[in-house]
C-alpha positions in Angstrom: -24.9 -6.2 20.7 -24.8 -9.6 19.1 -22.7 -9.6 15.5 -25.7 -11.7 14.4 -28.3 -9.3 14.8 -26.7 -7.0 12.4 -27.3 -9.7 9.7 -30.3 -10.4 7.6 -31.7 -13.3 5.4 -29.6 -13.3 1.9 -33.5 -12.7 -0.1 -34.0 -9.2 1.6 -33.6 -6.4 -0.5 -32.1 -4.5 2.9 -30.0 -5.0 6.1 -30.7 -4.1 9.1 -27.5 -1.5 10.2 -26.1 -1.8 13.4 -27.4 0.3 15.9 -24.1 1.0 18.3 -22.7 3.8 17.6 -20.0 5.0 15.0 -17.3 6.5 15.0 -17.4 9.8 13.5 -16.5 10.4 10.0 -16.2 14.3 10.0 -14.6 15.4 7.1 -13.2 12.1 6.1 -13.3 11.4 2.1 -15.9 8.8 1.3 -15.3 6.0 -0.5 -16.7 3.8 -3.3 -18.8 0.9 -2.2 -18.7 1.7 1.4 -22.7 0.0 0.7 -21.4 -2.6 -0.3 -23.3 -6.4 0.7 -21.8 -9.9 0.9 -23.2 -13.2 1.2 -22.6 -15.6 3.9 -22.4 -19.0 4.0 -25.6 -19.7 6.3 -27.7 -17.8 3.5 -27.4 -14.4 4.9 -26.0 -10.8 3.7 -24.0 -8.8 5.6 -22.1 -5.1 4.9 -18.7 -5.5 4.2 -15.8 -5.1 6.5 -12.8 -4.0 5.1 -9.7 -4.6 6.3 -7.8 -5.2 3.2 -6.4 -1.5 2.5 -2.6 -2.7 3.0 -3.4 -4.5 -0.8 -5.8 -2.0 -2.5 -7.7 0.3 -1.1 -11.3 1.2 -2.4 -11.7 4.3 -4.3 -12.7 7.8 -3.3 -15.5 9.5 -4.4 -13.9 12.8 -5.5 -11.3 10.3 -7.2 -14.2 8.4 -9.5 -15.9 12.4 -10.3 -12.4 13.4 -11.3 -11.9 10.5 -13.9 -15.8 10.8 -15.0 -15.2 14.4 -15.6 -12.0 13.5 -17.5 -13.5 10.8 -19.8 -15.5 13.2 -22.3 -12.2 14.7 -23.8 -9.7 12.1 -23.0 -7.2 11.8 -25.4 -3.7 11.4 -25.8 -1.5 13.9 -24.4 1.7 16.3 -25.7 1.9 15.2 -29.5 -1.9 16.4 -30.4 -2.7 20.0 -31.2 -6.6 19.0 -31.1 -8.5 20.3 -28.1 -9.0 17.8 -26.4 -5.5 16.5 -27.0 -4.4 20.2 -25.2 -6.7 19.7 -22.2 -5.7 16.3 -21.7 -2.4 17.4 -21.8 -2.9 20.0 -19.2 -4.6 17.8 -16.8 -2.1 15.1 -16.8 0.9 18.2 -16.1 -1.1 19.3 -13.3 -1.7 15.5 -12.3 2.3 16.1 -12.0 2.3 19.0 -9.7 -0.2 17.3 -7.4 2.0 14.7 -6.6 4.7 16.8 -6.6 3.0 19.1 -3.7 1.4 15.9 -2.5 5.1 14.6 -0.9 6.5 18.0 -0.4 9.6 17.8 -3.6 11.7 19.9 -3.7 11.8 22.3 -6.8 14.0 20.7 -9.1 13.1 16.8 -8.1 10.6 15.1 -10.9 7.7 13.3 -11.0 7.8 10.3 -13.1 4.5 8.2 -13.4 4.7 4.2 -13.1 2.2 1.7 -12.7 3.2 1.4 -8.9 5.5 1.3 -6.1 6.9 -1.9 -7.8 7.5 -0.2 -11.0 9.0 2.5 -9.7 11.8 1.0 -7.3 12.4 -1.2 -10.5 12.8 2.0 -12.6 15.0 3.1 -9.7 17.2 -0.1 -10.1 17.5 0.4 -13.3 19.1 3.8 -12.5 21.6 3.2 -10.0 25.0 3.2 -11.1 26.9 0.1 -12.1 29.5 0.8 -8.9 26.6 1.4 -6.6 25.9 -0.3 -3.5 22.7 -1.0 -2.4 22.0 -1.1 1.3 18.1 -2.6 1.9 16.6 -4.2 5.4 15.1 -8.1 4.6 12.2 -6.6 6.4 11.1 -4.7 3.0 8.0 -5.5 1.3 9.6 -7.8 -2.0 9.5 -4.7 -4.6 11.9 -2.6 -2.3 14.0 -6.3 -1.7 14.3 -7.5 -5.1 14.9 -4.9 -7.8 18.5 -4.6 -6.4 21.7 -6.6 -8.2 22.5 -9.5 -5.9 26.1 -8.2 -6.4 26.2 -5.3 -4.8 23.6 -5.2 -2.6 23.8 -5.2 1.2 20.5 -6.8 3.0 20.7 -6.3 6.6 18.4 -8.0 9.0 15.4 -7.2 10.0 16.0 -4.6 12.9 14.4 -4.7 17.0 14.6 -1.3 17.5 14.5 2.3 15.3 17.9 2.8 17.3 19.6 -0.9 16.1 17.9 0.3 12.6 20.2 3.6 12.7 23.1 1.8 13.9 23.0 -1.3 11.4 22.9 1.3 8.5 25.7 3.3 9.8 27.8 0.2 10.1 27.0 -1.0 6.4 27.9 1.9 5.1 31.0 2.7 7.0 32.3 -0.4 5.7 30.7 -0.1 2.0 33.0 0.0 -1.1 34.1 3.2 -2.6 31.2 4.8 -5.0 27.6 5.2 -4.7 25.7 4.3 -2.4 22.2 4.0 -1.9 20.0 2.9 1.1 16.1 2.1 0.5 14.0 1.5 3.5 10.4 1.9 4.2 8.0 4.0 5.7 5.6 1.9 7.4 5.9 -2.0 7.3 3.2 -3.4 4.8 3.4 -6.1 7.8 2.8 -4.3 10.8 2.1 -1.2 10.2 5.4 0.1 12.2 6.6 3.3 11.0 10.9 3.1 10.4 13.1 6.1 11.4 12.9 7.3 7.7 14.5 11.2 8.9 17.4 9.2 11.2 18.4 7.5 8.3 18.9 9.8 5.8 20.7 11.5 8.2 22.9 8.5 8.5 22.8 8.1 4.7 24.0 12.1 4.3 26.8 11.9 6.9 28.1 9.1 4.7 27.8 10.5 1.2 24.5 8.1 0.6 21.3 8.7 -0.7 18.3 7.1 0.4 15.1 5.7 -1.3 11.7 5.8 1.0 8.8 3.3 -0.2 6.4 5.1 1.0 3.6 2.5 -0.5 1.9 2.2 3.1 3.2 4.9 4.4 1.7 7.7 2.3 -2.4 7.0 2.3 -1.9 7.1 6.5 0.3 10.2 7.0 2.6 12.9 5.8 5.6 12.2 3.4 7.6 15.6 3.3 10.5 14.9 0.8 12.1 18.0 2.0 11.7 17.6 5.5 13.1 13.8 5.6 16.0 15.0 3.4 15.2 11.8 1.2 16.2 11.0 -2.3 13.8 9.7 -4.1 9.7 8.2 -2.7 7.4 5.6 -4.8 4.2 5.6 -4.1 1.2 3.3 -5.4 -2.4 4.7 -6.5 -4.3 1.7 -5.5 -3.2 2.1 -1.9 -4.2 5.4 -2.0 -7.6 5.3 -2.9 -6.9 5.4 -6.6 -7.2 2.3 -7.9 -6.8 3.4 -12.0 -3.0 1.7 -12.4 -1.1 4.8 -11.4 1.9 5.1 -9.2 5.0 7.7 -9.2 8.7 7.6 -8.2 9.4 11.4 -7.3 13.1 12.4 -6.7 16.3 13.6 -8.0 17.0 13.7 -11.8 20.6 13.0 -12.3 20.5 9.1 -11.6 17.2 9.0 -14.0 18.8 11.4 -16.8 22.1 9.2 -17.1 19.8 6.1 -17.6 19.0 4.4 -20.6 15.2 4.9 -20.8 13.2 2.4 -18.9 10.6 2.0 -21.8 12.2 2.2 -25.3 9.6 4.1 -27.9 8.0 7.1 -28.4 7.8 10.0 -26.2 11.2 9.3 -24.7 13.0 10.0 -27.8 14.0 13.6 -28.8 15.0 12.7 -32.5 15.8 9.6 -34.0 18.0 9.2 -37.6 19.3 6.3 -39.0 21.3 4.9 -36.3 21.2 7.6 -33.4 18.6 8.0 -31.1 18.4 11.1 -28.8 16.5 11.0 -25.8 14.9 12.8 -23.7 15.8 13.9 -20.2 13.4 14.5 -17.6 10.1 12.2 -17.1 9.8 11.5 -20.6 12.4 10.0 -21.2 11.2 7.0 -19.0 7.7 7.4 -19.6 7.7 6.1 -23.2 4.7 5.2 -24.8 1.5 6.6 -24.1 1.0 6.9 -20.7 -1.7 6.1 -18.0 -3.5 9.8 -18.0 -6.6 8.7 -16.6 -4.1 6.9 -13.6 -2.3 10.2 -13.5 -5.7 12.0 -13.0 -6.8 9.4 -10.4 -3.8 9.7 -8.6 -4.0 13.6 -8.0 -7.0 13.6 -7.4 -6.4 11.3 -4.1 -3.5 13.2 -3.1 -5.2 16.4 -3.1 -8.2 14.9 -1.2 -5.8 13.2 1.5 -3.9 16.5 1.4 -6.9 18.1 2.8 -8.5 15.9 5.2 -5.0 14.4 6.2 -5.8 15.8 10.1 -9.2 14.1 9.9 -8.0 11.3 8.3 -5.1 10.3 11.3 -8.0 10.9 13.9 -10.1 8.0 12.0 -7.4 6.0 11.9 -5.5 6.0 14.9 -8.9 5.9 16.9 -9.8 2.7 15.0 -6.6 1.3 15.3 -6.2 1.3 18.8 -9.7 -0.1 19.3 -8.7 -2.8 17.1 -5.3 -3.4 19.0 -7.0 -3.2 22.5 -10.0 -5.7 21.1 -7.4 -8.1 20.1 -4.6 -8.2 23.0 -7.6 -9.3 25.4 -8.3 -12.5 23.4 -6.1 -15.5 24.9 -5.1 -17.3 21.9 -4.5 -14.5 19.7 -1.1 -13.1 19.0 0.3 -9.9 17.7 3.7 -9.3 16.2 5.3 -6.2 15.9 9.3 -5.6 14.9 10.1 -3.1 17.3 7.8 -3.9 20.0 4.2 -3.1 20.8 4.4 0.2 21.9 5.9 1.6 18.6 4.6 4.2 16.1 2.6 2.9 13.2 -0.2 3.2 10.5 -3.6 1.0 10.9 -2.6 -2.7 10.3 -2.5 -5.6 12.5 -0.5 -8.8 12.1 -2.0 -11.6 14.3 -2.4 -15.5 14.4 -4.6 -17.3 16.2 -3.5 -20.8 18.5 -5.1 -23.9 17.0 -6.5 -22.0 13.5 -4.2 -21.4 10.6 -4.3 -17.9 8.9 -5.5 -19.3 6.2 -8.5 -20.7 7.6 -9.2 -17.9 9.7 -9.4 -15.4 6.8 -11.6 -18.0 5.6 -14.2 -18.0 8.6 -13.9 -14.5 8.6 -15.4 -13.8 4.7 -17.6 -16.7 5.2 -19.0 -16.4 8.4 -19.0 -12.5 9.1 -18.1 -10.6 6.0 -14.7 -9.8 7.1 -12.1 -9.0 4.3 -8.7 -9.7 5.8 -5.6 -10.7 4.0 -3.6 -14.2 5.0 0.2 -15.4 4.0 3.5 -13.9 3.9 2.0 -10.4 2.3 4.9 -10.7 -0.2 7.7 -10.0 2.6 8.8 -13.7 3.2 11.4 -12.7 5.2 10.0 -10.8 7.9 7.1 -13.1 8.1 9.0 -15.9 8.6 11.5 -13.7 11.4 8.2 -12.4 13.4 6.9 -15.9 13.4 10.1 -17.4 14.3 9.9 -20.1 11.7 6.7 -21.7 13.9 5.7 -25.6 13.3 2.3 -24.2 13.4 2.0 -20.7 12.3 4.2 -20.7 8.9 2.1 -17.4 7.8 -0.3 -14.9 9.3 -3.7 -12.8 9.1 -3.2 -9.0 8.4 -5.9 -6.6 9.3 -5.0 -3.4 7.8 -7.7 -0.8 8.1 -8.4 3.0 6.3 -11.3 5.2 5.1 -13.3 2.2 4.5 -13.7 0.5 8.2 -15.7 1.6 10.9 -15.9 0.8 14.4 -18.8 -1.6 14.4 -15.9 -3.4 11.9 -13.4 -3.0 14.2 -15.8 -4.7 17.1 -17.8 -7.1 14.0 -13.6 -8.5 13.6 -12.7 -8.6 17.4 -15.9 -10.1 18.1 -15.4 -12.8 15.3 -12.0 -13.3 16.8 -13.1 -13.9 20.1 -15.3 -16.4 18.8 -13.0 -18.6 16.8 -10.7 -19.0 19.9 -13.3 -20.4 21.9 -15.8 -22.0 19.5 -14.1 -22.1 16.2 -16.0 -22.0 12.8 -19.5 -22.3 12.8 -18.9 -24.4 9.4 -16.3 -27.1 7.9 -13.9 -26.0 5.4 -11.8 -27.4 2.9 -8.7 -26.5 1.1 -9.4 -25.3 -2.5 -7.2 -23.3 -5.1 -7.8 -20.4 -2.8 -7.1 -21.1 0.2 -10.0 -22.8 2.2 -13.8 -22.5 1.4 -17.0 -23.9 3.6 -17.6 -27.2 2.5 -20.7 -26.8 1.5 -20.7 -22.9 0.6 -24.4 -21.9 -1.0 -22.7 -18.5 -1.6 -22.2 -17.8 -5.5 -18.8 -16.8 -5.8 -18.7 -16.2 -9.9 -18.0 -12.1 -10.9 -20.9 -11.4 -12.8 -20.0 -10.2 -16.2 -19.8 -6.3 -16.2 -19.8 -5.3 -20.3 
């Protein structure tokens, strides 16, 4: 079937649905604007293909009844003695337990809420003692690469193989300084979806007195993270990667690190008493969750984890069926490569890193949003360094396309992206574009691109 005859003139009030068949959702959550339309630049409107998830992902239905059902007695939670103060209060505690259950904690590990995986690895860093050593692949995403002092921190390169992965942690810390030590890796790669040995190394980590940090940003919405069952330290998460786009993340973990530190947000809440010159404060989450916090994120974010909790088997079948569609589409295509860090045939959640000979990413994404209503993403997807390994420092390709796909992509998406694919390598755009503050843009784009003012 033609990609064009799934599109329809911009001044309909309807479009026309594809008529090949989809994949079957089952009991997969649904998601907010999975209607959504899109212009195009020849006038026409198309249903959006998303293949974005690896940024934000859209959210879930259940997630926007949860916050709805919330709203009418939100208030601020554990100082008021009002009613809805109390119920408030009691939603955001069992927000805590969710998340809690959600990556399998053990009993006396907490749950501290952040704004995301960013904040919470920085809230880590913050926590790690001033002796520490850090150990951290340059294949992390920049929040789990960054936080770290320069100082004392370890960055080994990006591994070609789980095994080379085990090893090169072994040897850092064999020959690390005296003291703590902490090695932070990832899940799955916010690059190419590749999963890392995350139980092999805190096994490594354990036999040499280390603990170990899991991102788990892109890991998490795709499959399992059992605390208990990795024998990890401490996992941050995001809520806008896991279908709970309210501002929400967590770093859940041990409390010892967290209760020595000086509180990550001076102010109210993380205080026990305050007089004249001394200042008590609190251990436990409060004391680095001053302020008033995010309960509506808190809320948000259970509410996803206890969806994905219970459609997680569904969820992989979705996924992994889409994904290798979208991997097979793709390696047929001359012109189009894939990267991967440890080699095609490993492990990994639904994301795609590809460029295409003769097109930069940049324009690609482009032709994709313009042309088909494709969202993909196009750069360095804030991990400089492993971009620039996978791509080998290339006089052509300097950055890359990422397709990273979830609840929200079907297969007519997956065959609407490989089909566009297909036809930029032999055609190229249908239109001319031009470089503009973001990115490139048609030429001559009739589309209107300005958000409409929503209050």
């Amino acid at each position: 079937m033609s990609i064009l005859s799934i599109l329809e003139p911009a001044n309909h009030t309807a479009v026309v649905r594809p008529s090949v068949a989809r994949l079957s959702t089952g009991s997969i959550p649904a998601t907010v604007g999975a209607d959504l339309l899109v212009p195009l630049a020849d006038g026409r409107v198309t249903d959006y293909a998303n293949f974005d998830h690896g940024a934000s992902a859209p959210c879930l239905e259940s997630v926007r009844a949860a916050v709805e059902a919330a709203l009418p007695s939100y208030a601020s939670v554990h100082r008021g003695n009002g009613y809805a103060s109390r119920i408030t209060t009691q939603w955001y505690e069992r927000a805590r337990r969710q998340v809690h259950e959600f990556v399998g904690a053990r009993d006396d590990y907490q749950v501290i809420f952040t704004r995301q995986t960013t904040d919470a690895l920085n809230l880590l860093a913050r926590a790690v003692p001033a002796d520490a050593t850090v150990i951290v692949f340059e294949s992390e995403h920049h929040a789990a690469l960054l936080p770290w002092p320069a100082e004392r921190t370890v960055r080994l390169a990006a591994p070609e193989s789980p095994a080379q992965a085990i090893t090169a942690v072994a040897d850092a810390l064999r020959t690390a300084p005296e003291g703590p030590r902490l090695v932070v890796v990832t899940g799955a790669s916010n690059v190419t979806g590749e999963i890392f040995p995350i139980a092999e190394l805190a096994a490594v980590a354990r036999a040499h007195g280390a603990r170990i940090c899991l991102d788990a940003a892109q890991l998490a919405p795709h499959r399992e993270v059992d605390i208990a069952a990795l024998d990890v330290d401490w996992v941050a998460l995001s809520g806008h990667k896991l279908y709970a786009p309210y501002g929400a993340g967590a770093l859940v973990g041990r409390t010892d690190w967290l209760d020595a530190a000086d509180p990550y947000l001076l102010g109210g809440g993380a205080t026990a008493a305050v007089a004249g010159d001394t200042t008590v404060w609190n251990e436990g989450p409060a004391r680095h969750e001053g302020g008033s916090p995010n309960v509506i994120g808190a809320i948000a974010l259970a509410a996803a984890c206890a969806a994905i909790s219970e459609h997680r088997d569904a969820i992989e079948q979705h996924e992994r069926s889409l994904l290798a569609r979208l991997r097979t589409g793709l390696a047929q295509l001359p012109g189009v490569t894939t990267y991967s860090v440890f080699g095609e045939d490993a492990d990994r959640v639904g994301t795609v890193c590809f460029t295409v000979d003769g097109l930069t990413s940049t324009l690609v994404s482009a032709a994709l949003s313009a042309e088909y209503g494709i969202g993909v993403r196009d750069g360095k997807f804030c991990a400089h360094l492993l971009v620039g390994h996978l791509l080998n420092d290339s006089p052509e390709h300097g950055t890359a396309v990422r397709a990273s796909l979830g609840l929200g992509t079907t297969r007519e998406h997956v065959d609407r992206l490989v089909n566009a694919v297909r036809t930029l390598t032999t055609s190229g755009p249908r239109t001319a574009y031009e470089e503009s503050a973001h990115g490139c843009q048609p030429a001559e784009d009739p589309r209107d691109l300005e958000a409409p003012k929503i209050w």
